[in-house]
TIDREN-260538 format. One record per residue: residue number from 1; residue in three letters; x, y, z of N, C-alpha, C, O, CB in turn. Coordinates in pm, 1 decimal. Glycine has a CB too. Layout:
<nodes>
NODE kenu paza      nc1      nc2      nc3     cac1     cac2     cac3      cc1      cc2      cc3      oc1      oc2      oc3     cbc1     cbc2     cbc3
NODE  NUM  ALA        X        Y        Z        X        Y        Z        X        Y        Z        X        Y        Z        X        Y        Z
...
</nodes>
This chain:
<nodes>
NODE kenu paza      nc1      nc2      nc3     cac1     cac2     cac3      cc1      cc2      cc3      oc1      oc2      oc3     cbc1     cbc2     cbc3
NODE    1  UNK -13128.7  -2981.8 -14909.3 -13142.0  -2858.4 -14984.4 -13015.1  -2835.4 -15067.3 -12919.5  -2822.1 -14990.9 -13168.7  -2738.9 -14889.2
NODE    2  UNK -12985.9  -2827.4 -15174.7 -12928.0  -2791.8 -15299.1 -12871.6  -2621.7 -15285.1 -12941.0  -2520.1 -15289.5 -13051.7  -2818.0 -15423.0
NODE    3  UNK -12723.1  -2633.6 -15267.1 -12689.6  -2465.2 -15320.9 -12601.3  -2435.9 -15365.7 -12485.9  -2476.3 -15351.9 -12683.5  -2366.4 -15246.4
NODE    4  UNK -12658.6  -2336.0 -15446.1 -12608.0  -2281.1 -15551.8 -12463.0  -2293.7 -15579.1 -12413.7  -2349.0 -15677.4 -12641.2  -2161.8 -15547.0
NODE    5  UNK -12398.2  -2234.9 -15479.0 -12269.6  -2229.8 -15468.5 -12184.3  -2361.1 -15504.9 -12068.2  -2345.6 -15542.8 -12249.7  -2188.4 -15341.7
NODE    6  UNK -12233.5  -2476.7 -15495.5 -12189.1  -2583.5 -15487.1 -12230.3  -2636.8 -15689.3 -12202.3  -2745.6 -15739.7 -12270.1  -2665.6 -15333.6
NODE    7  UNK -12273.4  -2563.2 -15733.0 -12249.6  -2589.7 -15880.1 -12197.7  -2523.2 -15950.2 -12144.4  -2548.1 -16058.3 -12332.0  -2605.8 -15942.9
NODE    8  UNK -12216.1  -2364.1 -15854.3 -12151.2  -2252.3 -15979.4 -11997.3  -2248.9 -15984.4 -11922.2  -2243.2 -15887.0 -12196.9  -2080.4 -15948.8
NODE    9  UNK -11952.9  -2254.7 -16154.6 -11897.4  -2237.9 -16239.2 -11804.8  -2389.7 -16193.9 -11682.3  -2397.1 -16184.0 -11845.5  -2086.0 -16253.5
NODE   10  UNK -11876.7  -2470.3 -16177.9 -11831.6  -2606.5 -16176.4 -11785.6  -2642.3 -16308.0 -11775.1  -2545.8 -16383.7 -11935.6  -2699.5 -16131.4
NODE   11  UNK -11749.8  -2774.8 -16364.9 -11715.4  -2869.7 -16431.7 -11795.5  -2966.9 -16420.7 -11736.7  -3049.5 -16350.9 -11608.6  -2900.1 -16411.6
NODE   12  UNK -11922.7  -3016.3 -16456.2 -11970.2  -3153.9 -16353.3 -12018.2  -3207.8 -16515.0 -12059.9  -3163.3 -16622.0 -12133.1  -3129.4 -16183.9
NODE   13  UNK -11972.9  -3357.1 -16436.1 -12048.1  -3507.9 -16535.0 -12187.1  -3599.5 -16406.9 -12203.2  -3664.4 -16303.5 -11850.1  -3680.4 -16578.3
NODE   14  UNK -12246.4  -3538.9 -16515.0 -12415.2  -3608.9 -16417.5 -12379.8  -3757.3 -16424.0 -12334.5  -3817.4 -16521.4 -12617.1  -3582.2 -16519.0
NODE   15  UNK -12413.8  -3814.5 -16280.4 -12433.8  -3949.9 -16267.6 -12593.0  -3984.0 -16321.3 -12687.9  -3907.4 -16304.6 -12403.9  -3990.3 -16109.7
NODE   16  UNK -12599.6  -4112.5 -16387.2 -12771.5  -4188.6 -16440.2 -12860.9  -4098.7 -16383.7 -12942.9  -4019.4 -16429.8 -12823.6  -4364.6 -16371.0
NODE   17  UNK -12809.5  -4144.2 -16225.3 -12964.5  -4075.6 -16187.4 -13015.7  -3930.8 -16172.1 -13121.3  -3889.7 -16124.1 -12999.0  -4117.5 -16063.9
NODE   18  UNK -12873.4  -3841.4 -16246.0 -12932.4  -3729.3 -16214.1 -12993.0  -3686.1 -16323.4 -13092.2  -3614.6 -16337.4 -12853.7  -3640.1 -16161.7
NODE   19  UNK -12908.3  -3747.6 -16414.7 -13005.5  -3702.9 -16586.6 -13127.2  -3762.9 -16597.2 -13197.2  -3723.8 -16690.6 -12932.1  -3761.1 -16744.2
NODE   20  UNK -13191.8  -3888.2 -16491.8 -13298.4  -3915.8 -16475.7 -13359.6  -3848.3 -16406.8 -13480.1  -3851.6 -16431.7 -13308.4  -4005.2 -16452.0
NODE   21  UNK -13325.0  -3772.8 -16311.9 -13415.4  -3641.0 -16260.0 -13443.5  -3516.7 -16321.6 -13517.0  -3422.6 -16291.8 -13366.6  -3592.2 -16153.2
NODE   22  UNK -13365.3  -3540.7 -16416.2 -13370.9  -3405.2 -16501.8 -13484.3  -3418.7 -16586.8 -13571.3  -3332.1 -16596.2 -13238.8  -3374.9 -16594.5
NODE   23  UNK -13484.2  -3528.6 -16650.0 -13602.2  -3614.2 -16746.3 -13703.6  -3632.9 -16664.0 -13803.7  -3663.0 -16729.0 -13562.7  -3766.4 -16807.7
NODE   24  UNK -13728.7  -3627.5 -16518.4 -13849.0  -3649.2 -16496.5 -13910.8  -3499.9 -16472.1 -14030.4  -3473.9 -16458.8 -13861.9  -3751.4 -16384.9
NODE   25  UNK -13788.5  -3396.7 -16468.9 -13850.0  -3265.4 -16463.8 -13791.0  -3150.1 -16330.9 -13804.2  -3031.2 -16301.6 -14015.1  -3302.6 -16446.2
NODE   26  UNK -13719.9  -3273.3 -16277.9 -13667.0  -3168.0 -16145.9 -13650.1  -3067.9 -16120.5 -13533.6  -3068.1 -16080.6 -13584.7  -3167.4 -16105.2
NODE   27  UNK -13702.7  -2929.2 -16111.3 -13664.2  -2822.3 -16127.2 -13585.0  -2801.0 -16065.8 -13500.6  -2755.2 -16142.7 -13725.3  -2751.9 -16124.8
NODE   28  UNK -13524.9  -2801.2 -15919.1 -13446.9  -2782.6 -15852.0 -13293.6  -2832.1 -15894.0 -13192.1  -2763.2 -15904.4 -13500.4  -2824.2 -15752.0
NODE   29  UNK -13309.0  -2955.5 -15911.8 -13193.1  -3002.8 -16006.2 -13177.1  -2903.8 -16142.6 -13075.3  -2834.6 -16142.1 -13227.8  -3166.5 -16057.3
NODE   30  UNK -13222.6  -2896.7 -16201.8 -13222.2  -2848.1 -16325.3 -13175.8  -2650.9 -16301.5 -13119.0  -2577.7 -16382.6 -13395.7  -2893.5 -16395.7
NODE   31  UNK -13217.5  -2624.0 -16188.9 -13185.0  -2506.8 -16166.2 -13044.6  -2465.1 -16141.1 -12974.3  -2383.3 -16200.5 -13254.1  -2476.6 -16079.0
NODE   32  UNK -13013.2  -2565.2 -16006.1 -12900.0  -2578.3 -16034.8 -12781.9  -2627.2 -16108.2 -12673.0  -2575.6 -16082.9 -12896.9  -2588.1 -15988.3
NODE   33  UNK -12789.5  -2705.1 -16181.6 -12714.3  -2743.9 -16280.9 -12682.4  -2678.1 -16370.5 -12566.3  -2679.8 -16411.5 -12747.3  -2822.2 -16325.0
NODE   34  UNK -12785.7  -2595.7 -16429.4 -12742.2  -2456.5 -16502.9 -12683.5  -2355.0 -16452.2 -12659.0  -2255.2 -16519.9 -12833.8  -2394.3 -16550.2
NODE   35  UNK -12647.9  -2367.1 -16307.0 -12483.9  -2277.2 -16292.8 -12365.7  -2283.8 -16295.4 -12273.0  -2213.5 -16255.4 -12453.8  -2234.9 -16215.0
NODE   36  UNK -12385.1  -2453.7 -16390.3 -12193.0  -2475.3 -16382.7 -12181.4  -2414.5 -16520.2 -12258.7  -2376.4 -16608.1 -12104.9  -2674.8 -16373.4
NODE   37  UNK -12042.1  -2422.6 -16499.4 -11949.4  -2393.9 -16610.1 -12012.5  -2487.8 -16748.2 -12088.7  -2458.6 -16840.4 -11778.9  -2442.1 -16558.2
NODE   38  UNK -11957.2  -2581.8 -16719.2 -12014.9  -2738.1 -16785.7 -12063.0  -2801.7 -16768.0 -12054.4  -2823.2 -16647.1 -11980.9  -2817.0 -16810.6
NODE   39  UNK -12165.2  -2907.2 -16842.2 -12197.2  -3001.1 -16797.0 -12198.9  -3118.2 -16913.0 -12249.5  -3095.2 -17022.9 -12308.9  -2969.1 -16729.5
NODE   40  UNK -12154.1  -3214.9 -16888.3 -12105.3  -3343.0 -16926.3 -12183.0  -3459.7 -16897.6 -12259.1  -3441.5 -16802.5 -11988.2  -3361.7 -16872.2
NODE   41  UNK -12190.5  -3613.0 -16966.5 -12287.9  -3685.8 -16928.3 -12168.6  -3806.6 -16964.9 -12070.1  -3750.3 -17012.7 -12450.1  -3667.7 -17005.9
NODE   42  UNK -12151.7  -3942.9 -16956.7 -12054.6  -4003.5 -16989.3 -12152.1  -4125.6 -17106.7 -12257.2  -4188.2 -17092.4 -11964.8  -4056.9 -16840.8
NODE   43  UNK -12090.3  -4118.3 -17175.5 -12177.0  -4270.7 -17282.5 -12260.9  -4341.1 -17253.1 -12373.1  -4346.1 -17303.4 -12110.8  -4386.5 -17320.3
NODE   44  UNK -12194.8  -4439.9 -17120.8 -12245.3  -4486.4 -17049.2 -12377.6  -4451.4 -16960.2 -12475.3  -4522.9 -16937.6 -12163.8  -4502.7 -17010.5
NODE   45  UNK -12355.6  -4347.9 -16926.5 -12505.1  -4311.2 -16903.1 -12588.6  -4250.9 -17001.8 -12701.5  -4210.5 -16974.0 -12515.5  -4225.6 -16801.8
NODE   46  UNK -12545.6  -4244.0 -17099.7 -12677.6  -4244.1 -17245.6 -12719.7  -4364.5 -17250.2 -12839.8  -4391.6 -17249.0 -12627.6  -4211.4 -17418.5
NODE   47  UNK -12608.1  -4468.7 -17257.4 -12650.9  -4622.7 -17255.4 -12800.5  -4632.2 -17215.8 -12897.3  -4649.9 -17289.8 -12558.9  -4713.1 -17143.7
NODE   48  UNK -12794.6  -4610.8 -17034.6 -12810.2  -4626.0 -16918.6 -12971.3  -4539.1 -16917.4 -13058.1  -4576.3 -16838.4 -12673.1  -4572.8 -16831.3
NODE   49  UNK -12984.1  -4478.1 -16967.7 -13109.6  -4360.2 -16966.2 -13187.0  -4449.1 -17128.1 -13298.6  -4501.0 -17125.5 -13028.5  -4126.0 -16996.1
NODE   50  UNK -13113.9  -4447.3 -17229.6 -13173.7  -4534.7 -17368.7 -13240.1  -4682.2 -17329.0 -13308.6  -4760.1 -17395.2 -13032.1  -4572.1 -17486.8
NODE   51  UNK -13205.8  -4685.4 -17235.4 -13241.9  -4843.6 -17213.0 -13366.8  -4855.6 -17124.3 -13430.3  -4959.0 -17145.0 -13114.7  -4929.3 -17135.7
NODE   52  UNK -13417.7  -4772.1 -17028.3 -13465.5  -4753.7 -16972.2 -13618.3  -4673.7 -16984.4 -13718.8  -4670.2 -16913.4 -13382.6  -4733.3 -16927.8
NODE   53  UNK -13583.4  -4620.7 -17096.1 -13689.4  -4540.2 -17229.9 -13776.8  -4606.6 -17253.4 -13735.3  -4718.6 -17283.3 -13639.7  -4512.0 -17375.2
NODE   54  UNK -13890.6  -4598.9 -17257.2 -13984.4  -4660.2 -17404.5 -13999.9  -4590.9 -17476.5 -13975.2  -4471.1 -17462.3 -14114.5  -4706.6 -17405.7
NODE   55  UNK -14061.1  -4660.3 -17610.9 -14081.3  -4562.7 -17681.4 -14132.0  -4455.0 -17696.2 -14091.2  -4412.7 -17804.4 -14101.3  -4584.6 -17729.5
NODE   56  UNK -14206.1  -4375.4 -17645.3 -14247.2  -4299.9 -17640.0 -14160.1  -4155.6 -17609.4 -14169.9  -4053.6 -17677.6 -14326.7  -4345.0 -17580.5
NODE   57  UNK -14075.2  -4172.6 -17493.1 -13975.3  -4131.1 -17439.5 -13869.5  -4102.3 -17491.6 -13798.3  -4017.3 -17438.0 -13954.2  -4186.6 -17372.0
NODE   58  UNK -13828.4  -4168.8 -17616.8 -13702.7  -4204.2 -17693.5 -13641.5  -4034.8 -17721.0 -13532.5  -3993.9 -17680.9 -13745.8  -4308.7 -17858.9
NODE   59  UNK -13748.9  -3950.2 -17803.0 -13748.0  -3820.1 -17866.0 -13716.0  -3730.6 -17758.5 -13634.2  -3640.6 -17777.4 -13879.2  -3782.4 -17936.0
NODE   60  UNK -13769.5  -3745.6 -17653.0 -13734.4  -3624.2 -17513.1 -13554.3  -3695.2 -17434.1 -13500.1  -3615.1 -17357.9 -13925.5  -3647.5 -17334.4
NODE   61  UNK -13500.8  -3792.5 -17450.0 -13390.7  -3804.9 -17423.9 -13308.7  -3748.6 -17535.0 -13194.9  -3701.8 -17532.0 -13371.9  -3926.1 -17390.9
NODE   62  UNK -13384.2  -3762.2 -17624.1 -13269.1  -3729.7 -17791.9 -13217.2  -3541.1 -17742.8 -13115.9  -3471.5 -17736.6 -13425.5  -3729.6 -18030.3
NODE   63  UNK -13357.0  -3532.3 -17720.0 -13373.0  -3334.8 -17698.4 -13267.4  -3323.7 -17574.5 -13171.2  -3246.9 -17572.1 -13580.3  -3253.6 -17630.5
NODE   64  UNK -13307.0  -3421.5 -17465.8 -13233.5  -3361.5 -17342.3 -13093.0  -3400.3 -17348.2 -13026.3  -3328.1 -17274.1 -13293.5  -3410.0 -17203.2
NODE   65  UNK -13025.7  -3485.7 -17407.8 -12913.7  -3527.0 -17392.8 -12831.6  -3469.2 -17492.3 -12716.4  -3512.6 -17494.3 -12913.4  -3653.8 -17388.0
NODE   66  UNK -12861.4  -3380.6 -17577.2 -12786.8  -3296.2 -17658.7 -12760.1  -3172.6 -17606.3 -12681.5  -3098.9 -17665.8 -12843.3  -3279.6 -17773.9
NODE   67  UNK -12815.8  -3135.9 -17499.1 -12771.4  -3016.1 -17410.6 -12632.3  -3025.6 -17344.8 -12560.4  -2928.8 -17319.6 -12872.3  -2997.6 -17296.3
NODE   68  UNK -12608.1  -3135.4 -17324.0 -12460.8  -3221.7 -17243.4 -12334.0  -3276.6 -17378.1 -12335.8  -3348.9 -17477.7 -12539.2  -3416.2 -17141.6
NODE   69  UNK -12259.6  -3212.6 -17323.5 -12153.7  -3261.2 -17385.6 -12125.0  -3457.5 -17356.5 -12135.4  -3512.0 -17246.6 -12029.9  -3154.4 -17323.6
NODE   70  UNK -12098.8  -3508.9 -17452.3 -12115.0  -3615.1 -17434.3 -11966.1  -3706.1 -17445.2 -11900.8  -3713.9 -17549.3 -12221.1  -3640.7 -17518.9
NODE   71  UNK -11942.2  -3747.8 -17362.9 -11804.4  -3807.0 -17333.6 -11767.7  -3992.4 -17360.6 -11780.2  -4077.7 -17272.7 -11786.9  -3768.3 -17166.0
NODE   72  UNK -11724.1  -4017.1 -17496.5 -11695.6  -4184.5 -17503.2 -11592.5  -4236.5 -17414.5 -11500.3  -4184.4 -17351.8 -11646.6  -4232.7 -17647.0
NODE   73  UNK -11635.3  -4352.7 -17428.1 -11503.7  -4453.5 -17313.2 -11409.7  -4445.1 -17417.4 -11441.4  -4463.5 -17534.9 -11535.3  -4658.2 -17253.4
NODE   74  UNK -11259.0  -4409.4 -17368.6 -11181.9  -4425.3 -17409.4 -11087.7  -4526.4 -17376.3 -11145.9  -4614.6 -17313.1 -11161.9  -4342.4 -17413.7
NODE   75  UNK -10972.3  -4550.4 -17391.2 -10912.5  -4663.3 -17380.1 -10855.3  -4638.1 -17250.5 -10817.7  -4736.3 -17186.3 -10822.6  -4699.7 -17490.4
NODE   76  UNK -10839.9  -4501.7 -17192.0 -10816.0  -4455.3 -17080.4 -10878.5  -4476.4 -16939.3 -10838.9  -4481.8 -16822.9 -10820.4  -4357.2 -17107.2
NODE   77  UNK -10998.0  -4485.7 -17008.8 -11119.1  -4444.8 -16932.9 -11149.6  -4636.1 -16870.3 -11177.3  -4674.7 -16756.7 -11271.0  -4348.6 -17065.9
NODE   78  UNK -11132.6  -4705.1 -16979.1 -11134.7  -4826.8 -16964.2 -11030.2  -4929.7 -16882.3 -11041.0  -5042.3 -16833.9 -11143.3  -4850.3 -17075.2
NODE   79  UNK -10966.1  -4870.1 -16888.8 -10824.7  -4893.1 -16793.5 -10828.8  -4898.5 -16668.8 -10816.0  -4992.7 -16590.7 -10728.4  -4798.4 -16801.8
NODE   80  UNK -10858.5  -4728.0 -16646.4 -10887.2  -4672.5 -16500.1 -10997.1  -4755.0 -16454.1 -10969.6  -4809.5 -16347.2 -10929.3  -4510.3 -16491.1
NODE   81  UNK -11109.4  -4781.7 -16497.6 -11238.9  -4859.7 -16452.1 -11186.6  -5002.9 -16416.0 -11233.3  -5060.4 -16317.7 -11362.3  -4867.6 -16577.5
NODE   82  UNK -11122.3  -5041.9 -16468.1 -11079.0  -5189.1 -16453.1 -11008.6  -5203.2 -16344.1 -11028.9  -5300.7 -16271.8 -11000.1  -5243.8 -16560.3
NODE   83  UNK -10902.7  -5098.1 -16309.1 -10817.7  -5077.8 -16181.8 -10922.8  -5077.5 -16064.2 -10921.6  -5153.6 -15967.5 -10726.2  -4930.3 -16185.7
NODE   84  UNK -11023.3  -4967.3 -16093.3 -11103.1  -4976.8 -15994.7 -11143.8  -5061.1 -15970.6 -11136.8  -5077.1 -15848.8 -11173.6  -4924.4 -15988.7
NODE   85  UNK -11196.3  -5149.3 -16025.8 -11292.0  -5253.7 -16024.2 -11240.7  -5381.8 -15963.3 -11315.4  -5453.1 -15896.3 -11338.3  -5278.2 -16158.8
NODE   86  UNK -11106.8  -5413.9 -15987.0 -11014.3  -5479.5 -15949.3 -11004.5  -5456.1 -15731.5 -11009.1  -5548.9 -15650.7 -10878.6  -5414.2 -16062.0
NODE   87  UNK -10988.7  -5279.2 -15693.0 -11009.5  -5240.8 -15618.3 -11140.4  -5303.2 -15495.4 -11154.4  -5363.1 -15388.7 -11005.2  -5143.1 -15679.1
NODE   88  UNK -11203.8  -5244.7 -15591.9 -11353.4  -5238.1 -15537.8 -11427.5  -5314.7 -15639.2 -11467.4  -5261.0 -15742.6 -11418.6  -5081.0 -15521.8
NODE   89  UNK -11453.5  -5481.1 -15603.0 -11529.1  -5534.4 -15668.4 -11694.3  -5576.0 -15656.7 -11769.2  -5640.5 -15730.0 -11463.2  -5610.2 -15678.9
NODE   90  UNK -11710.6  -5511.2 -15536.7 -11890.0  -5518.5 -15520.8 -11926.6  -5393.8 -15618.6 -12028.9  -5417.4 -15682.8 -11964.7  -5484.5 -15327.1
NODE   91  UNK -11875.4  -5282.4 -15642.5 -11923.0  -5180.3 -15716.7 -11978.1  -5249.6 -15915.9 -11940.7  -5340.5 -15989.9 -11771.8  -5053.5 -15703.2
NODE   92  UNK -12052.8  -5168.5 -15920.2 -12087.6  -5177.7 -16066.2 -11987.6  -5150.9 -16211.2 -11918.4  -5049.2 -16207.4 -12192.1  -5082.9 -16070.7
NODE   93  UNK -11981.1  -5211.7 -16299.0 -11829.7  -5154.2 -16383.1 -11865.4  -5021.5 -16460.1 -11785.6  -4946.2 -16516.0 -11763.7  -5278.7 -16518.3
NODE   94  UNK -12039.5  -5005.1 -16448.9 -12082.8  -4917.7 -16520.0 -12079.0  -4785.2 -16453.6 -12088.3  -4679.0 -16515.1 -12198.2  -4954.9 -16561.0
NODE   95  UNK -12062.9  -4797.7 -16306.4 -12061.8  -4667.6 -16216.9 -11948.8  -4633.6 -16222.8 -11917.6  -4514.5 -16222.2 -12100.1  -4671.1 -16077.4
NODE   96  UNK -11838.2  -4758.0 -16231.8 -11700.5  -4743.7 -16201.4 -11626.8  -4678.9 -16341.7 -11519.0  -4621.2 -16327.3 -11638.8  -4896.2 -16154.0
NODE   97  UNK -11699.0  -4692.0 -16503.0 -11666.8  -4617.1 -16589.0 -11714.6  -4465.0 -16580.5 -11632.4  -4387.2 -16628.9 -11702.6  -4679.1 -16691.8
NODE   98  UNK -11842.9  -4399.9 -16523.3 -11861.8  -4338.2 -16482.9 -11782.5  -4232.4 -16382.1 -11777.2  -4109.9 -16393.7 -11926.8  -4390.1 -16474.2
NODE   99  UNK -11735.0  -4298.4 -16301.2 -11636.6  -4239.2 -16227.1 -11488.0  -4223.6 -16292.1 -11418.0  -4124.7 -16270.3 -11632.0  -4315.3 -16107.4
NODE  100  UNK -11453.2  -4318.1 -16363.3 -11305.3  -4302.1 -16427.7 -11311.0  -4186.0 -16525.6 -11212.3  -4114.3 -16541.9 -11252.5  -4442.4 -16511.8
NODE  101  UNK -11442.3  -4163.2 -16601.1 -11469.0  -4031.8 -16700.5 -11481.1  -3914.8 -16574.0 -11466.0  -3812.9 -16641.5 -11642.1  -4047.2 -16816.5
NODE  102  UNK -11489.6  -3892.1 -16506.9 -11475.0  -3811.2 -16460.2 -11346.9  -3738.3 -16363.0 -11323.6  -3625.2 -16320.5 -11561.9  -3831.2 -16432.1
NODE  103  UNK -11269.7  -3895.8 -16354.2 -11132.1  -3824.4 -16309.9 -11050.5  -3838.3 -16418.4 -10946.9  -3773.9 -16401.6 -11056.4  -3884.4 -16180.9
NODE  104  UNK -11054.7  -3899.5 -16529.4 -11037.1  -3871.6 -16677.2 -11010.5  -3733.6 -16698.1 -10895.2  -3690.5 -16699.9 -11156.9  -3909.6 -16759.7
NODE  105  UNK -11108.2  -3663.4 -16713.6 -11173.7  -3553.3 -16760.4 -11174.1  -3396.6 -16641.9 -11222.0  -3284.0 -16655.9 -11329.3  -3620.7 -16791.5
NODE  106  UNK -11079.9  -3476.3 -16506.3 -11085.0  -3359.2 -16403.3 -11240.0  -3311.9 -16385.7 -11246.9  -3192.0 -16358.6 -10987.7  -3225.8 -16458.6
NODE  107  UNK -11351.3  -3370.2 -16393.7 -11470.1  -3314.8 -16320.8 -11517.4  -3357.1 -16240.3 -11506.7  -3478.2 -16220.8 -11556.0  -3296.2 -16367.5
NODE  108  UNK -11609.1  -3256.9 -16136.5 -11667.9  -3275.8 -16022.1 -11829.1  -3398.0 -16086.4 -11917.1  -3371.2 -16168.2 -11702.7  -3091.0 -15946.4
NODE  109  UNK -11811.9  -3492.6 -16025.8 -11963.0  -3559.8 -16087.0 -12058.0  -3536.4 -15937.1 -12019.7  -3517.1 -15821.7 -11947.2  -3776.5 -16145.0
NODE  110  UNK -12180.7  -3546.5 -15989.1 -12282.7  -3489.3 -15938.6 -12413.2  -3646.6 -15941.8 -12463.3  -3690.5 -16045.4 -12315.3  -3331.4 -16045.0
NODE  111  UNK -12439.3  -3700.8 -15801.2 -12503.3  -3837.0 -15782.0 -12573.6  -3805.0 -15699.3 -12569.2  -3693.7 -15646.9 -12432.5  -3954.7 -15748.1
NODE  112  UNK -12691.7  -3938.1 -15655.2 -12723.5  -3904.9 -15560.4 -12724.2  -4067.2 -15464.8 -12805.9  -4118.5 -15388.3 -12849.3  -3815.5 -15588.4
NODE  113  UNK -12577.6  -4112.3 -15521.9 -12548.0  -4210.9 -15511.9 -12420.3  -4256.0 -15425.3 -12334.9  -4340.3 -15452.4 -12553.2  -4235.1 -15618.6
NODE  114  UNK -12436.5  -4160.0 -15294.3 -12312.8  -4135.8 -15203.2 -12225.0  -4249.5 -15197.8 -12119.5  -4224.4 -15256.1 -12351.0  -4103.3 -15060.1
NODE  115  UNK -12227.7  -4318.5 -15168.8 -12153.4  -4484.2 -15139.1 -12073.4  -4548.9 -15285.4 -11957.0  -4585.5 -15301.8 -12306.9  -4620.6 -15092.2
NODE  116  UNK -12175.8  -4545.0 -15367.9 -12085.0  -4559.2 -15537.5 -11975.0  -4496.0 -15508.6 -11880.7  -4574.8 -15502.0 -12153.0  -4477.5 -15692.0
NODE  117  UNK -11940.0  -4364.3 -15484.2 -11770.3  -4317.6 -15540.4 -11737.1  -4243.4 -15406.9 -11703.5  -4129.9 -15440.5 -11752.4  -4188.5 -15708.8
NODE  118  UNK -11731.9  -4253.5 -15289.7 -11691.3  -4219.6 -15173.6 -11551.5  -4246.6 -15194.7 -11532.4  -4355.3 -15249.4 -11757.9  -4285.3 -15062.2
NODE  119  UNK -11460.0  -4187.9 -15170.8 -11312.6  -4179.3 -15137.5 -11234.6  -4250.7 -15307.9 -11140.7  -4329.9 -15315.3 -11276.3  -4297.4 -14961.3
NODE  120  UNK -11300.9  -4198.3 -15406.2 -11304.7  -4304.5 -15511.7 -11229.2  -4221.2 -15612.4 -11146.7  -4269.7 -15689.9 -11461.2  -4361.2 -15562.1
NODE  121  UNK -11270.2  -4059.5 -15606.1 -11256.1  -3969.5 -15675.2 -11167.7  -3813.6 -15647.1 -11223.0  -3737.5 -15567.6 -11373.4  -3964.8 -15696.0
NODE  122  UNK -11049.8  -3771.9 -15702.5 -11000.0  -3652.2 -15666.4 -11088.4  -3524.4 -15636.6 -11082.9  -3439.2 -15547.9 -10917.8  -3626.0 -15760.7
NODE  123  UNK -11145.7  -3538.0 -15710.8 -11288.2  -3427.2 -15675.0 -11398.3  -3471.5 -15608.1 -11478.2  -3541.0 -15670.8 -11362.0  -3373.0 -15798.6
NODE  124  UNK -11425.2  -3438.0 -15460.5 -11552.2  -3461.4 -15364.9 -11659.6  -3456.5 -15461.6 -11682.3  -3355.6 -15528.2 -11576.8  -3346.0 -15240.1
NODE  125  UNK -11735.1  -3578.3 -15471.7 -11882.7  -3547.8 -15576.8 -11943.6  -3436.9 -15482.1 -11916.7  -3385.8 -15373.4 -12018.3  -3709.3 -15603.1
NODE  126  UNK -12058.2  -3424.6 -15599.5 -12176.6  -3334.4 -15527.1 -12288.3  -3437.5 -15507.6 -12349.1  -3478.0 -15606.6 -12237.3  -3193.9 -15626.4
NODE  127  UNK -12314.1  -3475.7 -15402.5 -12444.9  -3583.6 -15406.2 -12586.4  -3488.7 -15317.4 -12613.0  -3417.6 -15220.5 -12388.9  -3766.9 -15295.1
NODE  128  UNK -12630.6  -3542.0 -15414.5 -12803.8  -3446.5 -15391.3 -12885.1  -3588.9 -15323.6 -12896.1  -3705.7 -15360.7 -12915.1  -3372.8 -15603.8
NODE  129  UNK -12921.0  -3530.7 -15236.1 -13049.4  -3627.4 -15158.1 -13161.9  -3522.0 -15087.5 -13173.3  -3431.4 -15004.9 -12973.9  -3741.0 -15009.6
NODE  130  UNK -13266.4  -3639.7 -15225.5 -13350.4  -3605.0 -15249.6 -13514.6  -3698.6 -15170.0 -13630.3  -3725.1 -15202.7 -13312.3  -3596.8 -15385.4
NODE  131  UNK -13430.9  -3715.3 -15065.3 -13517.5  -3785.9 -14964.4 -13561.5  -3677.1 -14842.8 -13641.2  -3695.1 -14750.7 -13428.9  -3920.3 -14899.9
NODE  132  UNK -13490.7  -3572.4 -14871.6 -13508.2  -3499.3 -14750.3 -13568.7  -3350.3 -14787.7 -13592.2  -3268.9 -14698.4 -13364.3  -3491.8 -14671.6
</nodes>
C-alpha cells in the first residue's frame, strides 16, 4: 500500500518502470505522484519507454512525458555511472545512469526495483510493490 506521506512535497525522478505504470494507467501511482513537489524522468528512461512503444503508442508517451521535467546525461552524470558500474558490475549501466541522475540532481527516485539501487543512493528510494 502506497502513502501519501512518502511522496508529499518530495523531489522524485521515476524509475522505467514507474513511468510504465503510469502509461498503463495506474491510478494509485499516479495519485500519488502528484503530491511531490517535482517530478523528473531521466533521458534514459525516455530512451527506455520510446523503445518499447509501438506505434500506436508513440503520441500518448509524447503527451505523458512532457508532464516530467526531463533530465540529459551529463558529463557528470556519466562519470558517476561509470564509478558505479565499475563498483557494481552485475547492475545495468542504464539503471546505474538512472541512479547517478538522481544523486546528481539530489532526488528521491521512486522504483519498484528494490535490489537495482539498495545502499546505492543518498536518498532511500521509494520502491512501490505492486505484487501485494
Amino acid at each position: 500500500m502506497l502513502k501519501e506521506k512518502q511522496f508529499k512535497d518530495k523531489q522524485l525522478i521515476l524509475d522505467t518502470n514507474i513511468l510504465i505504470y503510469i502509461l498503463q494507467g495506474n491510478v494509485e501511482i499516479i495519485d500519488m505522484i502528484d503530491k511531490a513537489a517535482s517530478r523528473a524522468v531521466s533521458t534514459v528512461t525516455l530512451a527506455e519507454v520510446y523503445a518499447g512503444s509501438d506505434k500506436d503508442g508513440l503520441e500518448i508517451v509524447d503527451e505523458a512525458v512532457g508532464m516530467f521535467t526531463q533530465l540529459p546525461v551529463t558529463s557528470e552524470i556519466a562519470k558517476l555511472a561509470g564509478l558505479y558500474k565499475q563498483v557494481l558490475p552485475k547492475l545495468g549501466l542504464r539503471d546505474l545512469i538512472i541512479a547517478a541522475t538522481a544523486q546528481t540532481h539530489n532526488l528521491t527516485l521512486v522504483t519498484a526495483d528494490k535490489s537495482d539501487f539498495t545502499g546505492l543512493l543518498r536518498k532511500t528510494p521509494i520502491v512501490i510493490d505492486l505484487a501485494n
